[in-house]
N, C-alpha and C positions, 0 to 999 in steps of 0.2 A: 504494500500500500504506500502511494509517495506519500509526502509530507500534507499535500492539498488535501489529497483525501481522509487522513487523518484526520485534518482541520475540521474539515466540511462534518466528516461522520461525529467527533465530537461535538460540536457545534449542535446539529441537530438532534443527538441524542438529550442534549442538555437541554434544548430551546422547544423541539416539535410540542411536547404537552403544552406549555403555555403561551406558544406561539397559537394554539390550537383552542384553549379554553377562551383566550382572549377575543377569537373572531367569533366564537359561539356566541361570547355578550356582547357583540357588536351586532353581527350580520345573522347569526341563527347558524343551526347543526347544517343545515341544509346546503350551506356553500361552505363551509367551515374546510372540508378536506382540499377542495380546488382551491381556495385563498392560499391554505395552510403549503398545497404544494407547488403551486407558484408561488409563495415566495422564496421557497427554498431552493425550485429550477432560477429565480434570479440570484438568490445570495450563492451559488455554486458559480453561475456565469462570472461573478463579479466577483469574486471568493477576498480578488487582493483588495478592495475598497473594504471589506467587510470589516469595522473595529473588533479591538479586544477589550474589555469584553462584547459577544455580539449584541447586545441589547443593552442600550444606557441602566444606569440607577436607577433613572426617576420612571422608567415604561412603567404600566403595569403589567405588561406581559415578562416581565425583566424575568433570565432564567433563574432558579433557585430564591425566588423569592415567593413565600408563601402568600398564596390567595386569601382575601379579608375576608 
């Protein structure tokens, strides 16, 4: 696995749930997986723009930060 892919697969492994819950309170279950996986076919295209960490503090989808 190169290094990108690593990135990427960590990245997603950490982000997809609440990258995921987050469009559910937005948009509903109903488009929640096409959002969820367009944005991840964008954040792979774009992999070098993507910061560290990938989602700011303040999101509320920010990984590892528990839901209220």
């Amino acid at each position: 696995m190169s290094d990108d892919e690593h990135r990427f697969t960590g990245m997603y492994d950490e982000c997809r749930q609440r990258v995921w819950a987050y469009v559910v309170s937005r948009a509903g279950r109903q488009v929640a997986d096409e959002v969820v996986s367009e944005t991840f076919a964008i954040a792979w295209r774009r992999l070098e723009d993507v910061p560290e960490p990938a989602l700011p503090a303040s999101s509320p989808a920010r990984c590892g930060t528990p839901p209220r």
